[in-house]
N, C-alpha and C positions, 0 to 999 in steps of 0.2 A: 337472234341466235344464228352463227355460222354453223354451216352443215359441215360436218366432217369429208373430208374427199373421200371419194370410194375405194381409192387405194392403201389407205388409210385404218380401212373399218374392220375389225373381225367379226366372224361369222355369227358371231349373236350380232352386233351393233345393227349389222345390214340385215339380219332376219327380221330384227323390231322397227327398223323404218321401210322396209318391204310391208310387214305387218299392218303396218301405219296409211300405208299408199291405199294399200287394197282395204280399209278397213274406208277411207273415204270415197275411194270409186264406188264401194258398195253400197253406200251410202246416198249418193248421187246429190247431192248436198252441196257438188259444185259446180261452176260454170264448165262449159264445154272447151272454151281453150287451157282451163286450170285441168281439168280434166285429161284432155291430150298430155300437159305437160307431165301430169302426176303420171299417168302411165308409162312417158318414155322413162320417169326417173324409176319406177315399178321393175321395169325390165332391165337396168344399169342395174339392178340392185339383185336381181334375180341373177342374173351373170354372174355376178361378185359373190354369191350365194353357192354356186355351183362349181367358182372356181376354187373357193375352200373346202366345199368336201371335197374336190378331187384333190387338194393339196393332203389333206386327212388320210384318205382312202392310200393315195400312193405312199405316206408313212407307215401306215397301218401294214399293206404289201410288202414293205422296205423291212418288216419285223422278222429277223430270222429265228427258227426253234432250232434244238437239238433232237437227239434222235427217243427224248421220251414226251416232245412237244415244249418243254420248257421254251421261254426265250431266254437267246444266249448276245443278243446283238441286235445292230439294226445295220442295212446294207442302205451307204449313202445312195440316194435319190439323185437322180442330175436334175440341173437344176436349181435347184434349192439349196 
């Protein structure tokens, strides 16, 4: 099975094979170089994790109310 690229994945995709990493390191169930390798893809995967909620969080910001709190709009994000 090909792995999805990380640029690719959305934020569940990458929380469940993050899940996955750390669910075998914890495990210890593997060799020491499979090991290294699970960790650097652990932290590629952690980044990609981090860089969706901040994509989230800065929509979420981007949400503008009116003056009884409703939302009336969202104010484009740069970037995105």
């Amino acid at each position: 099975m090909t792995e999805k690229p990380l640029e690719e994945m959305s934020f569940e995709e990458a929380m469940r094979a993050l899940e996955e990493v750390v669910g075998q390191l914890e495990r210890g169930d593997v060799p020491l170089e499979q090991s290294i390798t699970l960790y650097e893809r652990g932290a590629e995967l952690k980044k990609r994790c981090e860089a969706k909620l901040k994509e989230a969080e800065e929509k979420v910001a981007a949400i503008t109310l009116d003056g009884e709190g409703n939302p009336t709009g969202t104010t484009p994000v740069e970037g995105m």
